[in-house]
C-alpha positions in Angstrom: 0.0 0.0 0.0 1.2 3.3 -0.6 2.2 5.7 1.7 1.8 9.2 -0.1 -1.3 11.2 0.5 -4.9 10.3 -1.1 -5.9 12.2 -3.4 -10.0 11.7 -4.3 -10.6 9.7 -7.1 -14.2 9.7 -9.0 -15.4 7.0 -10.9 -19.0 5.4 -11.9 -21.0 3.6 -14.3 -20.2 2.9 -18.4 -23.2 5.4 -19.0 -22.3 8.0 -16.2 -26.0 7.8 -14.7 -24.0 6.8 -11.4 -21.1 8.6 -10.3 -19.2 8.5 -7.2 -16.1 9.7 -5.8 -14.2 8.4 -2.6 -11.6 11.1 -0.6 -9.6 8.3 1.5 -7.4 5.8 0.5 -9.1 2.4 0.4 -8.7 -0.1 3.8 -7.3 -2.5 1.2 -7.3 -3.5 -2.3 -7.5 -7.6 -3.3 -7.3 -9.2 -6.2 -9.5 -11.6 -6.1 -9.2 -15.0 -8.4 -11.8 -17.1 -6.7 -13.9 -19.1 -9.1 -17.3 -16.8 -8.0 -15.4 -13.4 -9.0 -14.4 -14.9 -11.8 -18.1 -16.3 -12.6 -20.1 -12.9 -11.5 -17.3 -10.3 -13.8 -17.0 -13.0 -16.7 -13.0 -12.7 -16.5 -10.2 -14.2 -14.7 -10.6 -11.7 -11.2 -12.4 -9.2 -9.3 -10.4 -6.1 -8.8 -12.1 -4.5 -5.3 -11.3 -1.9 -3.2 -12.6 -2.2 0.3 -13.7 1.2 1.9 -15.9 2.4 4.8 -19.4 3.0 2.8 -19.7 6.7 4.4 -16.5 6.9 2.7 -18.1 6.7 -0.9 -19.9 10.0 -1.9 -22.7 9.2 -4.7 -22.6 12.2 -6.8 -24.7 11.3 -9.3 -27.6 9.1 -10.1 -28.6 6.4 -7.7 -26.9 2.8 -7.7 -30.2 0.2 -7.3 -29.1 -2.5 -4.6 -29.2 -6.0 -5.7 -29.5 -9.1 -3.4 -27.6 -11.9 -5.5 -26.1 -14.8 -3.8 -22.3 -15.6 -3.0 -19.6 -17.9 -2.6 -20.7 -17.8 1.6 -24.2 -18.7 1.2 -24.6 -15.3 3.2 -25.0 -13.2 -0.2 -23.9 -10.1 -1.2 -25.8 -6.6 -2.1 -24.5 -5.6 -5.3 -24.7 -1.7 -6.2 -26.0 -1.5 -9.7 -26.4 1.4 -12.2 -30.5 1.3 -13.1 -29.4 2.1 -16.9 -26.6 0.1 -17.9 -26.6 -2.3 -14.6 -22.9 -2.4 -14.5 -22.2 -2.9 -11.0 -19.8 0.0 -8.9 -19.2 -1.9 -5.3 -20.9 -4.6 -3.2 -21.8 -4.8 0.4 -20.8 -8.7 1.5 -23.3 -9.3 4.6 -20.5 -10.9 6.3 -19.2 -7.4 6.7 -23.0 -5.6 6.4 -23.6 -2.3 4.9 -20.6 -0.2 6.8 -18.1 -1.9 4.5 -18.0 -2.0 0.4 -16.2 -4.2 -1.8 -15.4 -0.7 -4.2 -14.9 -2.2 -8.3 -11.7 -0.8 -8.8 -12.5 -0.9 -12.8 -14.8 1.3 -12.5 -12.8 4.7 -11.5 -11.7 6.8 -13.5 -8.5 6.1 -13.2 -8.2 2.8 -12.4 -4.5 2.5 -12.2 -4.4 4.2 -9.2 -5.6 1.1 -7.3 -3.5 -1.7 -7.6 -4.1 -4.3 -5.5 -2.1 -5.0 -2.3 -2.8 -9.0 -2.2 -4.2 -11.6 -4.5 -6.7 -14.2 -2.9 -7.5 -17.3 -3.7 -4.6 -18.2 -6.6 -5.1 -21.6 -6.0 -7.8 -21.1 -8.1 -6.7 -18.5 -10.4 -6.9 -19.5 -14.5 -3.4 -20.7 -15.2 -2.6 -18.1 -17.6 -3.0 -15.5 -15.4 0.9 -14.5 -14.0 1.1 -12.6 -11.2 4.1 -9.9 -11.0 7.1 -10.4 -9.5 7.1 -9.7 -5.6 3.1 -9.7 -5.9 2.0 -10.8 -2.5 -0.4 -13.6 -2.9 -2.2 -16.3 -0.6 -4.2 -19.5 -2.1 -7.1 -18.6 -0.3 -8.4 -15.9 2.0 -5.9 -13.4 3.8 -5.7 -12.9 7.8 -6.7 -8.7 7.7 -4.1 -8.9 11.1 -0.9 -10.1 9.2 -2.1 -7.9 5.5 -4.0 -4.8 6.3 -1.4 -1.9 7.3 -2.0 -0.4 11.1 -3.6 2.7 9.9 -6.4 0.2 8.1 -6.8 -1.8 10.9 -7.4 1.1 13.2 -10.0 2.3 10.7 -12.1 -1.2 10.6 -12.0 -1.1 14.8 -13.4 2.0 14.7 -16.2 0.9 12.1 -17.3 -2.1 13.7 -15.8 -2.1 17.2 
């Protein structure tokens, strides 16, 4: 994770009905290769951002939450455009509302957001090579061992 300041990033939908723009740096970013991520974005990984919801301003339009199943059997509220349906974050009820799983694809300028782990490569598609150095687990990550302190002060402080 980088240590310079944040500065805000926007992003939103493909047809701009739903825009958003976050002023913090994300908790964390993962890359995750799970076989669900892979089966709800139709590609190899889900690139997400997780960030305090309060955290994400809407600035335009108004994202339609989706209740779609996941990989927990707890399922997952999916922010969705109303127009083009492409979805900006998620809200995993094993973390509730406070907490949203931000699609890094869909700022503006992506790039900004690399991710700081890749999950689940035991299942990644074998084509798929991560970067040199790339810190990587074959299934879910300890948020103790990963998240930087700063992060992990932030989560306390969201859900006690």
């Amino acid at each position: 994770m980088q240590s310079h300041a944040f500065e805000a990033a926007e992003g939103g939908c493909t047809c701009r009905t739903v825009r958003y723009s976050i002023k913090n740096r994300p908790l964390f970013v993962h890359c995750c290769h799970c076989r669900w991520c892979q089966r709800e974005t139709g590609t190899a990984f889900a690139l997400n951002a997780l960030i305090e919801t309060d955290r994400i301003e809407v600035t335009a339009g108004s994202p339609d939450l989706v209740l779609t199943p996941s990989n927990s059997g707890k399922g997952q509220k999916i922010a969705r455009c109303p127009h083009c349906h492409v979805a900006v974050w998620s809200h995993y009820m094993g973390a509730g509302d406070k907490l949203a799983f931000l699609r890094v694809g869909t700022l503006d300028n992506p790039d900004r957001l690399p991710p700081d782990i890749h999950i689940f490569t035991e299942s990644k598609q074998p084509w798929v090579h991560l970067p040199p150095g790339a810190v990587a687990v074959p299934e879910y990550y300890s948020s103790k061992e990963h998240w930087p302190a700063e992060s992990l002060e932030r989560r306390k402080a969201l859900f006690g």
